[in-house]
C-alpha positions in Angstrom: -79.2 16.5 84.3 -78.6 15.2 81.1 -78.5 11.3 79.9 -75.9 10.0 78.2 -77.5 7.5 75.3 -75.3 4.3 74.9 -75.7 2.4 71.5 -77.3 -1.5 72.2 -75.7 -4.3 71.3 -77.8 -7.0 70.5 -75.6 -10.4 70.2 -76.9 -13.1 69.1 -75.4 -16.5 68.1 -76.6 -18.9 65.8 -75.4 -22.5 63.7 -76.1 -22.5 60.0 -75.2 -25.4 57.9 -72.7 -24.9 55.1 -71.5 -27.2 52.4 -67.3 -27.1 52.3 -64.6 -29.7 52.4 -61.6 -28.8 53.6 -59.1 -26.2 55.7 -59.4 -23.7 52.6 -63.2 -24.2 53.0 -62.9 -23.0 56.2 -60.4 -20.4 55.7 -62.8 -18.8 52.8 -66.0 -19.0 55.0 -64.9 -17.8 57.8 -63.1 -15.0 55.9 -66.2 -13.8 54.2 -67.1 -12.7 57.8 -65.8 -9.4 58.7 -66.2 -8.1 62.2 -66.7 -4.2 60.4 -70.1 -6.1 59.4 -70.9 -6.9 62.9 -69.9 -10.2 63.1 -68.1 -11.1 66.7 -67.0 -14.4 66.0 -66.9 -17.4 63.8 -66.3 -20.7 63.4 -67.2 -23.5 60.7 -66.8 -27.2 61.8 -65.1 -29.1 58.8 -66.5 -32.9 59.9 -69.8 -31.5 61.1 -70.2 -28.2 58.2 -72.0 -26.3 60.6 -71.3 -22.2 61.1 -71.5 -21.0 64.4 -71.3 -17.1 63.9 -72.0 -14.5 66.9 -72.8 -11.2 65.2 -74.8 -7.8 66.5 -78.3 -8.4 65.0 -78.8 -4.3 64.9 -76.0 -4.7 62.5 -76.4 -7.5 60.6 -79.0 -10.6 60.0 -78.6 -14.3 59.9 -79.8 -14.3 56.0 -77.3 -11.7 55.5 -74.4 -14.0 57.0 -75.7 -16.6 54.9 -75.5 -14.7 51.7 -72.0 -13.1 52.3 -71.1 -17.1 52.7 -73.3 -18.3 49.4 -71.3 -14.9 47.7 -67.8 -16.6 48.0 -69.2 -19.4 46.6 -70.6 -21.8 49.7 -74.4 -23.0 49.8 -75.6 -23.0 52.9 -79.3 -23.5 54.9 
């Protein structure tokens, strides 16, 4: 009998603040996040500036996430 071993997941979800104005804010953040990095989803708040990103934490970490948005040119907590 053999066992089959299935990759884990580990999704996690977290809010980090980050510093934009506008709809191409948005547009650049949330396009800094690709899902081939292990993000799920993402969405910044405009009014509020707050990141809400679900990603797979055996793929990727929440300082990672931050510096791919602080790369395109966003400072964020």
């Amino acid at each position: 009998m053999s066992m089959t071993m299935v990759a884990q997941t580990t999704k996690k979800t977290d809010t980090i603040k980050v510093y934009g104005n506008c709809e191409m804010c948005k547009a650049t953040i949330e396009g800094a996040l690709k899902k081939k990095d292990g993000i799920i989803s993402k969405k910044w708040d405009v009014k509020a500036k707050l990141l809400t990103v679900t990603y797979d934490s055996g793929k990727i970490t929440i300082k990672q996430i931050g510096q791919k948005v602080a790369d395109v040119g966003y400072d964020n907590e």
